[in-house]
N, C-alpha and C positions, 0 to 999 in steps of 0.2 A: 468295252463291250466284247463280251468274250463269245456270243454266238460266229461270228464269221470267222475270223482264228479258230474256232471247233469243227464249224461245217469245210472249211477251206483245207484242214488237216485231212478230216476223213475222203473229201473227194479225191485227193493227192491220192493218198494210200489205194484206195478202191483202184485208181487208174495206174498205178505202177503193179499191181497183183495183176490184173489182169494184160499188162502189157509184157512181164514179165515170162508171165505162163506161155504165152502165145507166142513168144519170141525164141524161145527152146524149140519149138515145134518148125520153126518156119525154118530154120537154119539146120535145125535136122532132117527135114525135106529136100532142101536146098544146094545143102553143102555138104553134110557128113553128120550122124550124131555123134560122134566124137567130140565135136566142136560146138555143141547144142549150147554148152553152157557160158559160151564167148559175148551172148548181150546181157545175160544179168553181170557179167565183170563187166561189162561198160556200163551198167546201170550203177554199180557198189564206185568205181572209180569219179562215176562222175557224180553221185553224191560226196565223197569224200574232197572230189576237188570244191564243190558245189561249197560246201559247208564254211571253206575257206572264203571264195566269191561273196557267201552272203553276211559271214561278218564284217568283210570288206566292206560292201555295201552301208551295212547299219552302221557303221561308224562316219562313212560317208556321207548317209541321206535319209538316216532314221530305220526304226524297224520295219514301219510300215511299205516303206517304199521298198526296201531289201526283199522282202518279201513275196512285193506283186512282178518285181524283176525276176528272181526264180520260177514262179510261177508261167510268168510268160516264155521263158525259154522250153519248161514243162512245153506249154504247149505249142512250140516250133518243130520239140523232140517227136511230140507224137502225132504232128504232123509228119514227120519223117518215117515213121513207123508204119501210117497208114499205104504214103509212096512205095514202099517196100513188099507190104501185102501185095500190093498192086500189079508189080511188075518191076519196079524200079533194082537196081544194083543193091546186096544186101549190106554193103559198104554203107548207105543212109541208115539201115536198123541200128548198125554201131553206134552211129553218131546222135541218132536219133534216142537211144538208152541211155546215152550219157548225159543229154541234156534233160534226160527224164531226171534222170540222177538229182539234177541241179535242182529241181522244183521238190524232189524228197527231203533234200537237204532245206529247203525252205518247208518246207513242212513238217520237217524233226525237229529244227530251230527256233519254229514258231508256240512252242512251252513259255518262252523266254520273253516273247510279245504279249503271251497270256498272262503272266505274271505281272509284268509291266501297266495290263491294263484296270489292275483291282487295287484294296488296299492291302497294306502290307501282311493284316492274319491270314490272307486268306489266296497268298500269291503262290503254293505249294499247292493247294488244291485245282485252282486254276490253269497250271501245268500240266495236272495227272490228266484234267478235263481234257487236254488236246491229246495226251498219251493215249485214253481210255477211247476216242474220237479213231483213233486210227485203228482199233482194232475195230471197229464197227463196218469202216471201211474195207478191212480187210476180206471181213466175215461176207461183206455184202457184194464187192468184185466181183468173186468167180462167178454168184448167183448170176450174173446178167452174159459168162461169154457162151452158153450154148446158147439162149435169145439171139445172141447179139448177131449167130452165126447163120440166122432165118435171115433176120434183117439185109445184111450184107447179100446176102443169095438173091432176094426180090430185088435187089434195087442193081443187078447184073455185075455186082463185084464177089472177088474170092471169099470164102466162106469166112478164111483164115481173116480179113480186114473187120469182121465184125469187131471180134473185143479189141481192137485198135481205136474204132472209130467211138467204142464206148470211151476209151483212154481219152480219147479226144475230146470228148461233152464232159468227162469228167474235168479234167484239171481245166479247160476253159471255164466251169463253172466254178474253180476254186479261184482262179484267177477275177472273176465276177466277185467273188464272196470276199475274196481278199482286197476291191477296193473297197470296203466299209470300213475295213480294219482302221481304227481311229488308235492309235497307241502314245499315249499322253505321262510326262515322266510326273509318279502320283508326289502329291503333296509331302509323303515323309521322305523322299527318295534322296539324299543330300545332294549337294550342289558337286559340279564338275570335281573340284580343288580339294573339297575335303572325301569325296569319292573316293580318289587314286591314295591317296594318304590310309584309308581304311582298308584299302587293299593290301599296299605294301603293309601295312600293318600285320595282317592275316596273310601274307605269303604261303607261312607252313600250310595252314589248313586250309588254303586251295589250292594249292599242290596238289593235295594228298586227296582232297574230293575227287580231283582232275582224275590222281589213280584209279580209285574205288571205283572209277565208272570206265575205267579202261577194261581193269581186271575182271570185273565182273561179265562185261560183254565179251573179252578172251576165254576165258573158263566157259559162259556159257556158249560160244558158237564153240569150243572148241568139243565139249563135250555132248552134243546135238549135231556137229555133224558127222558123229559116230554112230550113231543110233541107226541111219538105217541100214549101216554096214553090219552089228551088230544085230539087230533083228532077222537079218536075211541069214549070218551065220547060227542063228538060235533056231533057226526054223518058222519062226514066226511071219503068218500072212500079210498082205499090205492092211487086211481090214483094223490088224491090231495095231500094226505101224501107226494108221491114220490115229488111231486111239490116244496112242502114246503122242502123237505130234499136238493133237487137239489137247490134251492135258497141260501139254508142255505151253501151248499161245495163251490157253485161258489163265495159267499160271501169271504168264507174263501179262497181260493187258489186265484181266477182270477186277480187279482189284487196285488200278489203280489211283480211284476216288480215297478208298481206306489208307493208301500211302500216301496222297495228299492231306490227308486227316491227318496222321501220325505227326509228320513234319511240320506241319503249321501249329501241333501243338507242342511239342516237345522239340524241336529243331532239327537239325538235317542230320547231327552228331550221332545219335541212337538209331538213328535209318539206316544208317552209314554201317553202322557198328552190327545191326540185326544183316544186314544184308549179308556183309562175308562173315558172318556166321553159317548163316541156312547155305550160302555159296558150300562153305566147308561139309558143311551135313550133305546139300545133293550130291559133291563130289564121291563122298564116301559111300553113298550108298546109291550110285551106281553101280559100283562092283558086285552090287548083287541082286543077279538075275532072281526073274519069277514076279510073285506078288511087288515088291517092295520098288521094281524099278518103273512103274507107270510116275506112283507118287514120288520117286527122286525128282523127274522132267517137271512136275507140277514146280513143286519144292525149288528148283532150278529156274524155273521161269519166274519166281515170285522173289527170289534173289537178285537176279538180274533188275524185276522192277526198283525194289529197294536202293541199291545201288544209283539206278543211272537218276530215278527221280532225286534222291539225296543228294548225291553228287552235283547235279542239276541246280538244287535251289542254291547250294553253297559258291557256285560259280557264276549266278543271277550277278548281271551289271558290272563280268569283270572282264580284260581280254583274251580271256580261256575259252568264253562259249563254242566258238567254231573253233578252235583249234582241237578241242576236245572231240567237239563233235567229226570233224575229218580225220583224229587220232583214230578212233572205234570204226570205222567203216576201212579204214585201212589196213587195220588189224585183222577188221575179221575175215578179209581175203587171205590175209595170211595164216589164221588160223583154220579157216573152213578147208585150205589146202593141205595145209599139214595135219592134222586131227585123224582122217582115214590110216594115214601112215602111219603115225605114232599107235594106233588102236591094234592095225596090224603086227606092230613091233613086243608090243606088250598090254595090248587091251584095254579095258577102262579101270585098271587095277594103274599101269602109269600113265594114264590122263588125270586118275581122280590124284596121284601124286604130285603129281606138276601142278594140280590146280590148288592142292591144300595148302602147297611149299608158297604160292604167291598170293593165296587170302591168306594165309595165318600169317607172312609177315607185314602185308598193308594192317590185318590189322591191329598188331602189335604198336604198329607205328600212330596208326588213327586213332587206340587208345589212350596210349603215352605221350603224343604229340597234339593234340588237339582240346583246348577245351573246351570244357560243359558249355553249350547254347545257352544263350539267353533268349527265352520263347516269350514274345509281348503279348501281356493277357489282355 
């Protein structure tokens, strides 16, 4: 049953935006903004560990229980978060983002429980469904932190603990949604013995999914988070920025029922294959301002989808899922750091270079090395 795995994804999502946003603020008030940006790296570090905990778990005690254990830590984090609005030392916001972290990473991971719970044509659409879930989430977060910041004012707490305490009803409610989560291994699924054997079998070509969905979310934070360095040096106002940003999320999420579609009929191989392509086209034509760079970002974002959901179905049911999934949260700390630098050094003329030199050779590799899908009609 893939409703509570859907509704469980987007309340995650809603409740890390908004506890995100409001955790910039409070430590720019607090401490320095300098340092504003110090809880979302506790929130990226601790999904990254996170990811790792929860494959740990699934192999432990199933997907479904992996799951509501993230989830619950989710919401001990933001209980910590709320302590901190409050009064409390801002040393619990850290800690309290990183176990946000962990309930994201159960929420990222939970594609993998969606798939699990369907039959086999139709276990790629069922993934995009939890993808396409969190941008809903997303969309729907920030709508409630000015509300949220009445609420918190009548009931004699700081304005700032509103969208905290929304954080709070949210991921408990996911944590609710996620004990229905019933995840049953479906009838064609093969058995433990001949599993591992079909894996090692297909080494190369999950390896190389594992990459596609590295590189894809390298390229794309690394070249996003240039943009609004670049805008600001273009002269352009935040109204367009927002323009460009919004292009770039609908890119990435809207569409990703149509890439469930794709892959469950034609297999993950030509997803794979479209994806660092359009990756190579948005790189390229970012380098060029005016009309042409809004629809790069789109282009960019709908790359990225291709990729991570591809890469995704190809690594369904193997020991890569979280390893994968905490390789890419890893990264993109590293990229999101280094990207401003590199853009100052030489622009998005050597960003889009570095990003063509590692999609055009994954996918030389993903052509050459992998073969044609077998897609069950």
């Amino acid at each position: 049953m893939l409703i509570p795995i859907v509704l469980a994804a987007a309340l995650m999502n809603a409740a890390m935006i908004a506890a995100s946003a409001v955790s910039t603020i409070l430590i720019s008030d607090r401490l320095n903004p300098g340092l504003a940006g110090l809880p979302n790296t506790a929130g990226v570090l601790g999904t990254a560990a996170g990811a790792i905990a929860v494959g740990w778990w699934t192999a432990r005690l199933g997907r479904a229980h992996a799951l509501r254990i993230g989830y619950g830590f989710a919401v001990a984090g933001a209980a910590l978060t709320v302590l901190t609005a409050v009064g409390a030392h801002v040393a619990l916001l850290f800690v309290g983002m990183f176990l946000l972290g962990a309930g994201n990473a159960a929420s990222l991971l939970s594609r993998y429980a969606a798939a699990e719970a369907v039959a086999a044509p139709r276990r790629a659409s069922a993934m995009s469904a939890v993808v396409w879930a969190s941008t809903a989430g997303a969309a729907g977060g920030p709508f409630l932190m000015a509300p949220s910041q009445a609420w918190a004012s009548a009931l004699g707490l700081p304005a700032l603990a509103g969208p905290f305490l929304v954080a709070v009803a949210a991921v408990f409610s996911a944590l609710l949604a996620a004990s229905y989560i019933r995840v049953v291994r479906p009838a064609d699924e093969p058995e433990p013995e001949r599993h591992e054997q079909s894996v090692a079998s297909r080494r190369t070509p999950v390896l190389l999914a594992a990459g596609v969905m590295v590189v894809g979310h390298l390229v794309m934070v690394a070249l996003m988070s240039a943009v609004p360095v670049h805008a600001h040096h273009l002269g352009d106002g935040l109204g367009l920025l927002g323009v460009m940003l919004s292009a770039h999320t609908l890119g990435m999420f809207a569409l990703s029922p149509l890439t469930g579609w794709f892959i469950d009929r034609w297999g993950p191989r030509p997803v794979m294959v479209g994806g660092l392509v359009l990756l190579l086209s948005a790189a390229v034509l970012t380098t060029q301002s005016g009309a042409m760079f809004t629809p790069a970002l789109f282009l960019l974002g709908y790359a990225w989808n291709l990729c991570y959901l591809g890469g995704s179905a190809r690594l369904l049911g193997t020991a890569l899922e979280s390893k994968v999934e905490s390789s890419i949260w890893a990264i993109s700390a590293l990229a999101a750091l280094s990207s401003p630098w590199l853009y100052t050094v030489g622009g998005y003329l050597l960003l889009a270079v570095i990003s063509a030199v590692l999609a055009v050779s994954l996918l030389v590799l993903v052509v050459r090395r992998t073969a044609p899908d077998v897609v069950s009609r």
